[in-house]
VMD Tcl script that builds the backbone (N, CA, C; Angstrom):
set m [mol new atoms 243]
animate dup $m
set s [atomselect $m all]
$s set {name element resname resid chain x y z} {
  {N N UNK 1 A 7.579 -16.930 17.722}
  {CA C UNK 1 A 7.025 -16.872 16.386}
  {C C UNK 1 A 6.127 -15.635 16.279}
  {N N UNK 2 A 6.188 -15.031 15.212}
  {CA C UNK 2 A 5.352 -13.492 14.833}
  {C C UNK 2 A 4.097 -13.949 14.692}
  {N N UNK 3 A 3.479 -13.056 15.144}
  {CA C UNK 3 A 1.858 -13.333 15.278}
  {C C UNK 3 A 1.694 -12.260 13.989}
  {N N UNK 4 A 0.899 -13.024 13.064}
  {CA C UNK 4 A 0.397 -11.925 12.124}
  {C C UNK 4 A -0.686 -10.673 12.291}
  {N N UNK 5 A -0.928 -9.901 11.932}
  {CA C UNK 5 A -2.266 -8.827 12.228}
  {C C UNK 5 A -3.305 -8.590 11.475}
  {N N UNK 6 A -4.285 -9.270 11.579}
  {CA C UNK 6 A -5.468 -10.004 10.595}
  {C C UNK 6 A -6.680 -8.905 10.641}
  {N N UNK 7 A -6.967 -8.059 9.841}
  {CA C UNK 7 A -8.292 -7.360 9.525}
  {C C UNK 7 A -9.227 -7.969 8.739}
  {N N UNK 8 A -10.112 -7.987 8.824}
  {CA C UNK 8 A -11.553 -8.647 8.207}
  {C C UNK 8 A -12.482 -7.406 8.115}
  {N N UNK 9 A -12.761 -7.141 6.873}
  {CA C UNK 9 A -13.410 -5.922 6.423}
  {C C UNK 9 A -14.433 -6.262 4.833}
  {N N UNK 10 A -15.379 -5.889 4.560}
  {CA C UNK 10 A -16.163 -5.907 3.417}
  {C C UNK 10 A -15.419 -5.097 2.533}
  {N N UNK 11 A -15.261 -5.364 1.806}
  {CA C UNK 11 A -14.604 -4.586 0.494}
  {C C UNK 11 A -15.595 -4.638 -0.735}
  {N N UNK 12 A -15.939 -3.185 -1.421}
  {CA C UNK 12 A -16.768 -2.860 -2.153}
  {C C UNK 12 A -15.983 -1.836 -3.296}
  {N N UNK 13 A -15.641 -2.258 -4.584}
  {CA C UNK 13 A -14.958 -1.333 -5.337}
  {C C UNK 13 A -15.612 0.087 -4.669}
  {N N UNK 14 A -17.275 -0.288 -5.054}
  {CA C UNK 14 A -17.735 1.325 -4.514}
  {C C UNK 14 A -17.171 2.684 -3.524}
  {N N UNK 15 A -16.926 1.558 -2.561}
  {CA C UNK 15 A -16.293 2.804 -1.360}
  {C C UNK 15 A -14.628 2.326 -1.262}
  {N N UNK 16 A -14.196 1.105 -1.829}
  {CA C UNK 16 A -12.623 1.007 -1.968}
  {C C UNK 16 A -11.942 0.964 -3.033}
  {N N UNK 17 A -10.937 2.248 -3.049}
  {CA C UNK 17 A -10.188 2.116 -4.157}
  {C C UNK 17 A -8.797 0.494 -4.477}
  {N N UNK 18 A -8.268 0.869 -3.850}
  {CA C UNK 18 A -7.108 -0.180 -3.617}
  {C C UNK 18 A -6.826 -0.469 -2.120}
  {N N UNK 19 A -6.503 -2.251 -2.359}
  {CA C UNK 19 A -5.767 -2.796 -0.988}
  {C C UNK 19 A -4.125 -2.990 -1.294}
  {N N UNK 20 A -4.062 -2.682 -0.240}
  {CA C UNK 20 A -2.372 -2.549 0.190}
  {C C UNK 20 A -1.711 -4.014 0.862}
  {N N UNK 21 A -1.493 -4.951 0.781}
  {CA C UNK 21 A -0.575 -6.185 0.943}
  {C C UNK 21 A 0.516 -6.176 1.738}
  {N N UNK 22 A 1.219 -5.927 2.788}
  {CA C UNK 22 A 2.689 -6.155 2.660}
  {C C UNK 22 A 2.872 -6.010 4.381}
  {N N UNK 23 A 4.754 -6.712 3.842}
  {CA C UNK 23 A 4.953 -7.218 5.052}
  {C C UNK 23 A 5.342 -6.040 6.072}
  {N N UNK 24 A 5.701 -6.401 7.225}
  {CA C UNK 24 A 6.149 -5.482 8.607}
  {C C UNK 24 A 6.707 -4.789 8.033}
  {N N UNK 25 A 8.124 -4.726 6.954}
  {CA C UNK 25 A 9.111 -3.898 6.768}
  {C C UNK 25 A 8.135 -2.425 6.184}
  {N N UNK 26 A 7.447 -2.318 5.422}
  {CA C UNK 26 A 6.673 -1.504 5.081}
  {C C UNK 26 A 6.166 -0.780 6.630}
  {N N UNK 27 A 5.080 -1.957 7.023}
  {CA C UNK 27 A 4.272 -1.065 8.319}
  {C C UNK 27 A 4.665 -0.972 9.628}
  {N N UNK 28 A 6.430 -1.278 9.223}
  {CA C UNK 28 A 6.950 -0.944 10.894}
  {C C UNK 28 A 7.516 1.025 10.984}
  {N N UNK 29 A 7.317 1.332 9.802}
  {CA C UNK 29 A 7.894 2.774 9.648}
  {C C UNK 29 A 6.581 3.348 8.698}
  {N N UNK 30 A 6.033 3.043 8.272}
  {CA C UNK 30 A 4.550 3.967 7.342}
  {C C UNK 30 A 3.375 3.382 7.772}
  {N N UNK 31 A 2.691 4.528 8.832}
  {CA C UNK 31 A 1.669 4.049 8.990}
  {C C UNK 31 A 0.310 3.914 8.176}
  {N N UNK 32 A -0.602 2.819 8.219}
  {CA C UNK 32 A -1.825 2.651 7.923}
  {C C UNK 32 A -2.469 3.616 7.089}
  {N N UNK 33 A -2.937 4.839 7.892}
  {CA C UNK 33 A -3.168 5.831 7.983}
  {C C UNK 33 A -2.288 7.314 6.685}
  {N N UNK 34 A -1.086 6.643 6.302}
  {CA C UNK 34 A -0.492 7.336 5.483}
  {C C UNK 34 A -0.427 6.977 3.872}
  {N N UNK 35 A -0.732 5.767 4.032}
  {CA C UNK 35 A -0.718 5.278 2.956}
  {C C UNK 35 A -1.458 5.858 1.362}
  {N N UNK 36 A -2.915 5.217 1.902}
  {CA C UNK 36 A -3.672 6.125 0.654}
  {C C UNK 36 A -3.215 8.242 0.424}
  {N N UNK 37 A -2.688 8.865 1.297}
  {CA C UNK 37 A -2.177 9.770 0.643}
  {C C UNK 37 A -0.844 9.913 0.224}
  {N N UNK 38 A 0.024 8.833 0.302}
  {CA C UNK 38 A 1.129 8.758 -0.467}
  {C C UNK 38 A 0.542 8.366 -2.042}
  {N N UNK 39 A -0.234 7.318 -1.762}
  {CA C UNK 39 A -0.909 6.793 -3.142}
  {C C UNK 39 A -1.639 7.877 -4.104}
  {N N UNK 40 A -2.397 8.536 -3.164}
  {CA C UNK 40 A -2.855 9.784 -3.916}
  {C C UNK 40 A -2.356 10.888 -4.750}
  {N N UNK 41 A -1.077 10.932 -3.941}
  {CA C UNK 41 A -0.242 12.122 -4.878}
  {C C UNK 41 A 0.431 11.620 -5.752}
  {N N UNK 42 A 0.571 10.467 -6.081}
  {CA C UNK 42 A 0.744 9.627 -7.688}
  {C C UNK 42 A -0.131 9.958 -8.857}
  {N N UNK 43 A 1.111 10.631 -10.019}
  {CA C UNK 43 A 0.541 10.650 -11.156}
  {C C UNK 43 A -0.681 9.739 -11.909}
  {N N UNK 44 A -1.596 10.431 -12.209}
  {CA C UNK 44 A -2.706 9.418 -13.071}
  {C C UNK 44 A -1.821 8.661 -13.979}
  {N N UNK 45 A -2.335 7.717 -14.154}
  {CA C UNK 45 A -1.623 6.142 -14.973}
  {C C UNK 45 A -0.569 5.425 -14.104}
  {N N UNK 46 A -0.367 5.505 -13.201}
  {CA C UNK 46 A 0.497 5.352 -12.276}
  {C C UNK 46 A 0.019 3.424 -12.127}
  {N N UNK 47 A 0.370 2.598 -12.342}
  {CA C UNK 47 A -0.343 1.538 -12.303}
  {C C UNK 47 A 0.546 0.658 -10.861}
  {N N UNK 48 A -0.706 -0.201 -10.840}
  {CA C UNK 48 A -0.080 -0.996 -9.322}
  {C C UNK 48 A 1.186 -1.591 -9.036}
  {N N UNK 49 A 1.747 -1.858 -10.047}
  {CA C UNK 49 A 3.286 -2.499 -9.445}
  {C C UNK 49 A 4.138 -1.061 -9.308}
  {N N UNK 50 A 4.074 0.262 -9.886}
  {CA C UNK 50 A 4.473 1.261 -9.593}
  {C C UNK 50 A 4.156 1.652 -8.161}
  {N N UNK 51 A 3.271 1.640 -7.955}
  {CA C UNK 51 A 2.548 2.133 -6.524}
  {C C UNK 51 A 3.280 1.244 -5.342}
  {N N UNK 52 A 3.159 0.244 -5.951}
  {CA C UNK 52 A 4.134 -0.898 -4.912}
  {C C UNK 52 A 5.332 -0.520 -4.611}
  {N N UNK 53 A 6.150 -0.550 -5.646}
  {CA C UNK 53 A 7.895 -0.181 -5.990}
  {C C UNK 53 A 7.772 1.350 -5.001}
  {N N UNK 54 A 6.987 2.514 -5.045}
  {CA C UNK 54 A 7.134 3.565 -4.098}
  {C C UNK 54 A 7.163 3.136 -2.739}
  {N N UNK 55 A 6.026 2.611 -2.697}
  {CA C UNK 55 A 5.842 2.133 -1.256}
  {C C UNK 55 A 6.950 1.669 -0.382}
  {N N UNK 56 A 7.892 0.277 -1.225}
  {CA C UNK 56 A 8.806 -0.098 -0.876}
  {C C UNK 56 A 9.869 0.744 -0.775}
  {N N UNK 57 A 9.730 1.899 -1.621}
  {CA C UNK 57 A 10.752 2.916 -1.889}
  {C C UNK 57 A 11.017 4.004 -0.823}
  {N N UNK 58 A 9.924 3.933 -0.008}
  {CA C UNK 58 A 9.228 5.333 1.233}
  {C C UNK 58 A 9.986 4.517 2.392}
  {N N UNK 59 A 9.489 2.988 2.457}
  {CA C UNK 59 A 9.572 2.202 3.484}
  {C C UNK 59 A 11.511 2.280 3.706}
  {N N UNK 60 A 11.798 2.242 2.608}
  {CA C UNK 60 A 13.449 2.606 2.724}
  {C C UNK 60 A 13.950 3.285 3.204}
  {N N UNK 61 A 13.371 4.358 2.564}
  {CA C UNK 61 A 14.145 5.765 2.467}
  {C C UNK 61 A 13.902 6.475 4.594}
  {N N UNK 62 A 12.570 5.931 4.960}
  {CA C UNK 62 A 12.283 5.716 6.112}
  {C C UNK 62 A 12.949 5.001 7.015}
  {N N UNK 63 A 14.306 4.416 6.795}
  {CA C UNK 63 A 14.804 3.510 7.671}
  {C C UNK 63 A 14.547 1.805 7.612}
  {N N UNK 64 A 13.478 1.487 6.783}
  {CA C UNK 64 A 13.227 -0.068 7.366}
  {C C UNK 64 A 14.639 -0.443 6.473}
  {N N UNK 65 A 14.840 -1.623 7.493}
  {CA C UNK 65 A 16.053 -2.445 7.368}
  {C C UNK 65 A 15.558 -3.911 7.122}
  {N N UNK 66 A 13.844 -4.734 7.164}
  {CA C UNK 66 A 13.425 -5.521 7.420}
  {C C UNK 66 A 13.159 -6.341 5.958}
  {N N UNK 67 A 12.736 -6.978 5.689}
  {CA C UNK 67 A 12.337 -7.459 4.195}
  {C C UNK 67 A 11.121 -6.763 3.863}
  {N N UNK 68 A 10.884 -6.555 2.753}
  {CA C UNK 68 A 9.893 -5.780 2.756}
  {C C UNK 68 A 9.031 -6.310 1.771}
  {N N UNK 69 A 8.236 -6.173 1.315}
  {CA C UNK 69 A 7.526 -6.922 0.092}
  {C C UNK 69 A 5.741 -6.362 0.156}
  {N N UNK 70 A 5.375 -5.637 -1.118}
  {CA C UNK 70 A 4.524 -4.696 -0.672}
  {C C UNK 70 A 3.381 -5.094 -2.265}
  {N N UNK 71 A 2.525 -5.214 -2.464}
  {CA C UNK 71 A 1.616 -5.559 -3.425}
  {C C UNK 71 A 0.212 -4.652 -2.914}
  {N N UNK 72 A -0.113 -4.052 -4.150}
  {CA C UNK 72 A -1.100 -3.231 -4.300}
  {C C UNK 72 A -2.283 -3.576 -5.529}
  {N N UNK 73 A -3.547 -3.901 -4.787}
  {CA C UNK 73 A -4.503 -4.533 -5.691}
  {C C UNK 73 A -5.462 -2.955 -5.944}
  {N N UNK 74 A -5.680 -2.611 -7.280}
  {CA C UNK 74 A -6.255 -1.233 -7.811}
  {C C UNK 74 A -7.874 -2.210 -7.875}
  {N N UNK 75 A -8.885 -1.436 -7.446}
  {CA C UNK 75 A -10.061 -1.723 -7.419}
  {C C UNK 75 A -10.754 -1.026 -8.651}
  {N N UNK 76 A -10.704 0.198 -8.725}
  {CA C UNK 76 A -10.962 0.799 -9.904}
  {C C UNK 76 A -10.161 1.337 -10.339}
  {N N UNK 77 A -9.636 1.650 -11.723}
  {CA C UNK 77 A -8.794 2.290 -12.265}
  {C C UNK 77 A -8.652 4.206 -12.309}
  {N N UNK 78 A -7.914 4.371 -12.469}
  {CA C UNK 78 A -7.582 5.675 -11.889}
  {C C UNK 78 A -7.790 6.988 -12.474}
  {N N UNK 79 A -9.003 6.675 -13.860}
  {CA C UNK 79 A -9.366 7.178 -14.851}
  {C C UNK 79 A -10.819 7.551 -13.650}
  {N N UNK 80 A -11.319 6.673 -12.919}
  {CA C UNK 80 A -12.733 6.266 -12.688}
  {C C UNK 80 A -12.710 7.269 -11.216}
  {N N UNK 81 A -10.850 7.889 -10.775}
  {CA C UNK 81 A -11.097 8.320 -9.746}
  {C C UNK 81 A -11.329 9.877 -9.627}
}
mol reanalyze $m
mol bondsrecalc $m
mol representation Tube
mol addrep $m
């Protein structure tokens, strides 16, 4: 049985823009670490189920073959960034 990978972190709109959700298929080919600048080079208005749909879209185009399922919670809006 898969052991999940559990972070516990304070989250403060202040210093966090958006959390990232999703399963292995995503973070077995895009790392951690890559994420917020994929997110970054997204057009302003770009809203969270868009940001998601890329994600899943990178995670593809990258090879994952796995289920993938990717949800992106916007902390502040992208006007504010």
């Amino acid at each position: 049985m898969p052991t999940p990978q559990i972070l516990r972190t304070r989250v403060t709109p202040a210093e966090h823009v958006r959390i990232v959700i999703a399963s292995d298929g995503l973070w077995d080919v895009v790392g951690a670490e890559e994420v917020a600048p994929l997110l970054a080079n997204l057009p302003a208005g770009t809203d969270a189920g868009e940001m998601a749909a890329m994600l899943r879209d990178e995670a593809f185009a990258r090879g994952s073959a796995d289920n993938t399922s990717v949800e992106v919670l916007c902390l502040r809006s992208m006007r504010e960034l």
